[in-house]
C-alpha positions as CSV (number, residue, x, y, z in Angstrom):
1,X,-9.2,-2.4,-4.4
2,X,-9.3,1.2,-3.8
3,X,-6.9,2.9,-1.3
4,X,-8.8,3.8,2.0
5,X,-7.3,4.2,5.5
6,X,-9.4,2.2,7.4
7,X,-10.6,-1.3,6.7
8,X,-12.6,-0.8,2.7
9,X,-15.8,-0.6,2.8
10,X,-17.8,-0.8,-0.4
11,X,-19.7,-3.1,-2.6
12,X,-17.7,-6.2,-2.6
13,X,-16.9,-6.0,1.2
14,X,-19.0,-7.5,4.2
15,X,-21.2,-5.2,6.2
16,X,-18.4,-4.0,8.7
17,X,-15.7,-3.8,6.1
18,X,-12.6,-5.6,5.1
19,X,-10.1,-5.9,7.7
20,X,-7.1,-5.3,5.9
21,X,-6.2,-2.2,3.7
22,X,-3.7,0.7,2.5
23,X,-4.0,3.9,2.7
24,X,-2.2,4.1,-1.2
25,X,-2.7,2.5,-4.3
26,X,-0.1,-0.5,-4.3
27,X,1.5,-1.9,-7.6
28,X,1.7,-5.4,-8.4
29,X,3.8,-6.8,-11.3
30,X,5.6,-9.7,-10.9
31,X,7.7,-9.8,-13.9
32,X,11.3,-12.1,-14.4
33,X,13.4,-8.5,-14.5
34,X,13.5,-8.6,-10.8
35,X,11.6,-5.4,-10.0
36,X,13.4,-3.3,-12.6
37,X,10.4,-2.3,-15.0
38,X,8.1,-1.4,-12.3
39,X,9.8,0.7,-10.5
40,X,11.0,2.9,-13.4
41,X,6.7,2.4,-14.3
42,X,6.1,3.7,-10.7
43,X,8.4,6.6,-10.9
44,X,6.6,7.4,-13.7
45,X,3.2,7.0,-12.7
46,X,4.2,9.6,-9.8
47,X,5.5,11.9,-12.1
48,X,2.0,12.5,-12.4
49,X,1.1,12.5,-9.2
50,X,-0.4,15.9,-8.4
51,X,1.7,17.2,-5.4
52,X,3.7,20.0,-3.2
53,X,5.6,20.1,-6.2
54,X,6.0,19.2,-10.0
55,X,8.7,16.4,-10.1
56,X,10.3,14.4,-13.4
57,X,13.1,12.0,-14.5
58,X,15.2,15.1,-13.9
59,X,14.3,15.6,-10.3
60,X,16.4,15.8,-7.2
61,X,15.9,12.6,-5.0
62,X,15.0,15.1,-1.8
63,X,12.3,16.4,-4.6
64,X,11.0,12.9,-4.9
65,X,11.3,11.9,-1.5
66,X,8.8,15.3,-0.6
67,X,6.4,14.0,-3.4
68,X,6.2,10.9,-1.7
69,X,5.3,11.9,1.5
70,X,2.3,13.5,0.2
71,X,1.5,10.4,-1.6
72,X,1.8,8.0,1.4
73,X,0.9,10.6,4.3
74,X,-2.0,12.4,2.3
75,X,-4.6,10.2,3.8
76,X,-5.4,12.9,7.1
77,X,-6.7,16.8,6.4
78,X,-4.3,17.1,10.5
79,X,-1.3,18.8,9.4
80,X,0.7,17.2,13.3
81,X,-0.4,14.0,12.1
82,X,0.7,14.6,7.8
83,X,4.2,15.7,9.9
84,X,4.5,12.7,12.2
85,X,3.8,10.7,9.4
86,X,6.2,12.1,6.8
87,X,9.1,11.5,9.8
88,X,8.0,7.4,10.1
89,X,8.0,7.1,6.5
90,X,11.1,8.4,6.0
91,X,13.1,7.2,9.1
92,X,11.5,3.2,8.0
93,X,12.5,3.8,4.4
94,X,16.1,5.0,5.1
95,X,16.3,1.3,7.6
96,X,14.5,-0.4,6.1
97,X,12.0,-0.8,9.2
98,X,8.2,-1.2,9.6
99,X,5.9,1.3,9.2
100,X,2.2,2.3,8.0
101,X,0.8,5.1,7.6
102,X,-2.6,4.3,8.4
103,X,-4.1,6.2,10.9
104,X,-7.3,4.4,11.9
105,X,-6.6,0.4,11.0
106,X,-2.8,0.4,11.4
107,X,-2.2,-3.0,12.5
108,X,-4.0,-4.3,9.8
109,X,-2.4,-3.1,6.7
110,X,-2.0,-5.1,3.9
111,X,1.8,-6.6,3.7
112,X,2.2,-7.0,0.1
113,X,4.9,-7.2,-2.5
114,X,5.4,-7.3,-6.4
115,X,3.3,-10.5,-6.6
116,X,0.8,-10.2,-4.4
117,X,-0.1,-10.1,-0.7
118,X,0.2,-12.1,2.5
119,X,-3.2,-12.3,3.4
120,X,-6.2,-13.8,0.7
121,X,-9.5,-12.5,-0.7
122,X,-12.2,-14.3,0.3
123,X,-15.7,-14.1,-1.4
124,X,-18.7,-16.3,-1.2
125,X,-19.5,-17.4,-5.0
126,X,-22.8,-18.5,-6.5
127,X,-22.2,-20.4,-9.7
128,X,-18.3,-19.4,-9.4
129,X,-18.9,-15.8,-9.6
130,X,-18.1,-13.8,-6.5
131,X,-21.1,-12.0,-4.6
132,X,-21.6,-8.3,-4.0
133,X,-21.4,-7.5,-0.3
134,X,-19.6,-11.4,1.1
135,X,-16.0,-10.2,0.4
136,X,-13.7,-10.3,3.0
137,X,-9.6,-9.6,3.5
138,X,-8.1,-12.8,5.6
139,X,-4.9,-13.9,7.3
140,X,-3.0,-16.6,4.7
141,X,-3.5,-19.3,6.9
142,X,-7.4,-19.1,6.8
143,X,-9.0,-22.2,6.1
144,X,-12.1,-22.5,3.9
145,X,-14.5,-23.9,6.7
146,X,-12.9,-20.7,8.9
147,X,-14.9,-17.8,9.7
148,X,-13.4,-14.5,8.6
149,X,-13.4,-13.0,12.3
150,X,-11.4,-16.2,13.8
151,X,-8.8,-15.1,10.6
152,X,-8.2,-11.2,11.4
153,X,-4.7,-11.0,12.8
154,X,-2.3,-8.4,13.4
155,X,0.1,-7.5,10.4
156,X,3.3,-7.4,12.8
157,X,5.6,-7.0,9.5
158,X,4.5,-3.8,8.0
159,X,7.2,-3.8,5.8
160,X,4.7,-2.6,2.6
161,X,5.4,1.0,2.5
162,X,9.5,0.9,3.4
163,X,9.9,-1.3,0.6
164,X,7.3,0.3,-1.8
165,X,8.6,3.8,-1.0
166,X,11.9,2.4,-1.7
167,X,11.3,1.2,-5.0
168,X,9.6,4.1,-6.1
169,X,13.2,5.5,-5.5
170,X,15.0,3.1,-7.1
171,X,12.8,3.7,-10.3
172,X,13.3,7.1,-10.5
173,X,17.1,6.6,-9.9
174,X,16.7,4.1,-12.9
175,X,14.9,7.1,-15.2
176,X,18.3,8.8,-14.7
177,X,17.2,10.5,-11.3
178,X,19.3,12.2,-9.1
């Protein structure tokens, strides 16, 4: 799934779109280290993130923090809104509180961790194989027989981004940050 900040909308989706999202690419590993390898792989990966400015292993945490903003707050050209944003993310990562940084679908943002996410993708399937265009984000507790607009409910977590954020930290701590 591609990061979008509004429910996706492309080939696999339904008409109106998915109704969950994130407005950032999300990494999933589930691996028995506890969390360890993957966040040194995603300070990595965000070494290379193009940004406000060039970060590495050897990089300040304020540094990183900045880079980070622009990866999670990137998703609006409105430089008010890029600030507000910025000052959520970084108040929720430093308590640990909820927070998105989706402007348009906020309440319905993926909450998702190293193994996966809360709510399930549902797609019609002919054969067993999924269907272009019948794809649909739903709440956990969807049945089969349940139609995807009865299963659309309000993530009231949002806990996603604190905790990602925060493990981007932690990696780059891990790479010998400081």
């Amino acid at each position: 799934m591609k990061a979008q900040d509004a429910p996706y909308v492309g080939v696999w989706s339904i008409p109106g779109g998915m109704q969950y999202g994130l407005s950032y690419y999300k990494f999933f590993c589930d691996y028995a280290d506890e969390g360890d390898t993957c966040s040194r792989g995603m300070a990595q990966s965000l070494y290379s993130f193009p940004s406000v400015r060039a970060i590495d292993a050897r990089s300040t945490e304020a540094d990183v923090r900045e880079v980070l903003a622009d990866f999670f707050c990137s998703g609006n050209k409105d430089g008010t809104w890029f600030d507000a944003c910025k000052r959520g993310l970084f108040a929720a990562a430093d308590a640990d509180a909820s927070f998105s940084p989706m402007k348009t679908a906020n309440d319905y943002s993926l909450e998702c961790d190293f193994a996966g996410c809360a709510q399930k993708f549902r797609c019609t399937e002919q054969a067993g194989v999924p269907q272009k265009g019948t794809c649909v984000w739903v709440s956990a507790d969807c049945g089969a027989a349940d139609a995807p607009s009865s299963c659309k409910k309000k993530n009231g977590e949002k806990m996603t981004t604190a905790t990602e954020f925060n493990r981007y930290l932690d990696g780059h701590r891990l790479l010998g940050g400081s």
